[in-house]
Structures are given as structure tokens and as C-alpha cells.
C-alpha positions, 0 to 999 in steps of 0.5 A, a space after each residue: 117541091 110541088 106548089 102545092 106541097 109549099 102552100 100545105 104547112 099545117 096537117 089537115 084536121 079530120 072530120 068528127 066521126 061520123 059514126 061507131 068505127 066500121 069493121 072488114 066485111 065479111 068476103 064470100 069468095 064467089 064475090 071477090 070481085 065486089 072488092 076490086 081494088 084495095 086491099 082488106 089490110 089497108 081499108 081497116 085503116 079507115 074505120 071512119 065509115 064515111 071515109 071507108 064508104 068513100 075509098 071502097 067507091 073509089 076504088 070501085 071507080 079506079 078499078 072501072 077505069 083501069 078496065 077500060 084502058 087496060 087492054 091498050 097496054 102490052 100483053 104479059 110475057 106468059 099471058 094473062 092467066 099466069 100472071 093473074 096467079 102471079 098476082 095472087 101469089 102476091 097477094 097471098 105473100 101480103 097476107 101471110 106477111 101481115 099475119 107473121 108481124 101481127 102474131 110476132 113477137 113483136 106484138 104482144 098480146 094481152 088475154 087469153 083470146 089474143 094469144 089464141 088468135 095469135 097461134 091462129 093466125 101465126 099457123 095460118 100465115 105457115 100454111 098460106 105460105 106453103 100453098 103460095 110456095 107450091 103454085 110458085 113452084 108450078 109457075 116457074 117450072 113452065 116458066 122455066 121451061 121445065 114443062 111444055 
């Protein structure tokens, strides 16, 4: 175990809020790249807005750190621009994920809003896996070799 971890027996206590909990921003698609680095999914966890101001300007600050080293790293197999729908197809699956365990029968919901949202959201989780299916299909049709 890290000297560290030995020395840590007790869970740190957090700071009082510093405020009425922060909720996701509102995200054009023009300006996804304001968002570089972590997920929507997982910043919500952070609704102290102190503690979501700091893990956005970290991410801000990994994601210009990576910038400037990445190009020492080996070049992906297809090229960059594959991958990069790869990755998005990636992302697309999160979400889709995230949306068919909230809208599951595994979260009940409460009012008539809830269940609602929850046909939204479990139609919407439907179609974002279609559209994923379909540039995965794309992809490794070249991929494959299928296209040249």
C-alpha cells in the first residue's frame, strides 16, 4: 500500500456548500469544444459550485496539457479522423448507457413529469443507439476492408 493511503484512516470531511447546488450548462454544439475534458454525467456529481468550478478548470488545464504532448505518441492505425468517430461513438454509447439505467425499471419515478421524462429520455437512449450503430457500421466497413 502507498505511504500515503497508510497514513489516510478517517474520510476527509468536506467543505460547507458554498452556495445553492450548480446544475449542467446549457452546451451549443459549436462550442463543444469549451468542454474538453469530462464528461456532463460526471461533473453533475459536483453540484458544490466551488468544487464544479474547480474540476471544469482542471479539466480545462489536462485537456492543454495533453494538447501539447499528444503529438509524441503513436499515430492511430486509420488516422486521426476515424478514430476521432470512434470516440464519439464511444461517447454516444455513455449516454445512451446513462439514459437506459435512468429510464429503467430499475429507477422508479415519482410524478407524472418523471414518467415523461423517462419515455424521453428511454426513446432518446433508442435513437442514440441507432445513430452510434449506424457510423459503426461505416466505420468498419472501411475498417474491414469492405470500402477503399
Amino acid at each position: 500500500m502507498h505511504e500515503l493511503a497508510k497514513k489516510s484512516t478517517a474520510a476527509p470531511t468536506p467543505p460547507p456548500p458554498s452556495g445553492p447546488a450548480v446544475s449542467p450548462p446549457i452546451i451549443r454544439p459549436e462550442e463543444f469544444e469549451e468542454y474538453p475534458a469530462f464528461r456532463e454525467v460526471f461533473l453533475l456529481l459536483f453540484s458544490d459550485a466551488r468544487a464544479n468550478t474547480a474540476m471544469r478548470e482542471f479539466g480545462r488545464l489536462l485537456h492543454e496539457l495533453v494538447l501539447e504532448f499528444w503529438g509524441h505518441w503513436p499515430p492511430h492505425p486509420e488516422g486521426l479522423f476515424p478514430a476521432e468517430l470512434r470516440a464519439a461513438v464511444a461517447d454516444l454509447r455513455h449516454v445512451q448507457g446513462c439514459l437506459q439505467e435512468w429510464t429503467g425499471p430499475a429507477n422508479p419515478v415519482d410524478t407524472e413529469h418523471e414518467r415523461r421524462l423517462a419515455e424521453v429520455g428511454a426513446d432518446v437512449a433508442r435513437r442514440l443507439g441507432d445513430l452510434a450503430y449506424g457510423l459503426e457500421v461505416e466505420l468498419n466497413s472501411w475498417r474491414e476492408g469492405g470500402v477503399s
